[in-house]
N, C-alpha and C positions, 0 to 999 in steps of 0.2 A: 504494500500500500504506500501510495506517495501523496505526501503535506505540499500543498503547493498554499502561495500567496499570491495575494490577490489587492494593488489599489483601488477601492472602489469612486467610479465618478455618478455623476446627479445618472445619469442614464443605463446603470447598474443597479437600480433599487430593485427592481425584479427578481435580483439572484438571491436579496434576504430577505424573501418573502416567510420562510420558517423560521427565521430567528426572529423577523417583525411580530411574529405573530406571539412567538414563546415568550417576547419580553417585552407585548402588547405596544410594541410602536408602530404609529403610523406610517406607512408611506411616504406622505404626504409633510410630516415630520423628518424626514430622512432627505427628501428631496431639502426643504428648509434648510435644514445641518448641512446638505452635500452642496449646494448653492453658496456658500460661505469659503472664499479663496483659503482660509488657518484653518479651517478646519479637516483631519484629514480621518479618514476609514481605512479599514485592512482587512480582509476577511485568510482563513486559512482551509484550507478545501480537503479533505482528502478521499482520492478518488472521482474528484468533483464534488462532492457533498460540502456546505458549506457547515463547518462541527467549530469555528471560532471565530469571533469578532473585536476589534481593538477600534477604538477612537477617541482622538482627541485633539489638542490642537499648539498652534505654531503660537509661542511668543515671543512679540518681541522686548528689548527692555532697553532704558535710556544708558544703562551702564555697559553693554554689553555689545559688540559688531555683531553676533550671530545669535539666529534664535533659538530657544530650547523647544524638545517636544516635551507636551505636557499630556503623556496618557493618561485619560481621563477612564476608562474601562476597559477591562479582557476580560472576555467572556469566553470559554470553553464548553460546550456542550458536557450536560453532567454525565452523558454514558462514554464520551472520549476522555473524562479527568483521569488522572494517574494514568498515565501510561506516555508522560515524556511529548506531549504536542505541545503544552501548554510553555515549555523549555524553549523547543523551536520555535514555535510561533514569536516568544520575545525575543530570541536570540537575532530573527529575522527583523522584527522589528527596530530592536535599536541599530543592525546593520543599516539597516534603509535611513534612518533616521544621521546616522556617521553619512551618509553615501548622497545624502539630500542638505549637507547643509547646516546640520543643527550640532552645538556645541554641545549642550548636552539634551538628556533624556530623563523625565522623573516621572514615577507612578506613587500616589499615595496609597495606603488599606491601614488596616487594624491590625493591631498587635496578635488579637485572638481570630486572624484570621492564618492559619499558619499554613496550610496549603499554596497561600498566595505568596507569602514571605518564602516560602519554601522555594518556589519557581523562580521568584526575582531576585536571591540569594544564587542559589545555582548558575545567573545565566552573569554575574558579577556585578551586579549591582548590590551599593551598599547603602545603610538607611541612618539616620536620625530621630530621633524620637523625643514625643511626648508622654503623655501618663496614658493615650489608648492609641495615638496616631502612627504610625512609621511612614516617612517619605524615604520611600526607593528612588535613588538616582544612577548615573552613570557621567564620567566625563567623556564624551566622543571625541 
């Protein structure tokens, strides 16, 4: 079986019609978000099946020549978790993100989310923390 990715543009909403549905977003919503130049989507296929979703977006900042990406969500399909896509899939993303430009790359979650810290640890990203927060980042 082969993980493939996938840049999604406004004219791709068709291909997340199962994940719209699973995580009750509209279409119509997606087109909105896809419509937005910093805004960016990923999907990860495998076999063609779309089983994960990433998004979020370009910032820029008054201190800084280059933008960060700011992943706002990954989503893995709960019957593809544990089994090593959820690795690839960021490892693919922060290369895209090194390969498009951006300095660096940060994801936030929960402390007691430890699956997720688990993937973003593994792919070398290192975090910061609050009393329940961890921001995952990377320097590209």
């Amino acid at each position: 079986m082969v993980l493939t990715f996938e840049m999604l543009r406004k004219e791709d909403i068709s291909q997340l019609k199962e994940i719209l549905e699973e995580y009750m977003v509209s279409s119509q919503q997606v087109e909105i978000f896809m419509s937005e130049k910093q805004n960016i989507a990923i999907v990860a296929k495998l076999n063609d099946k779309v089983i994960g979703f990433v998004y979020g977006y370009s910032l820029t900042r008054l201190d800084a020549k280059l933008p960060q990406f700011f992943i706002y969500s990954v989503d893995i399909h709960l019957a593809y978790q544990d089994r090593g896509y959820g690795s690839q899939f960021m490892r693919h993303v922060i290369d895209w993100a090194r390969n498009n430009g951006f300095s660096e790359s940060f994801v936030l979650t929960h402390k007691d989310n430890p699956r997720a810290c688990k993937v973003y640890e593994k792919v070398g990203m290192i975090h910061s923390e609050n009393d329940c927060d961890r921001m995952y980042e990377v320097q590209l």
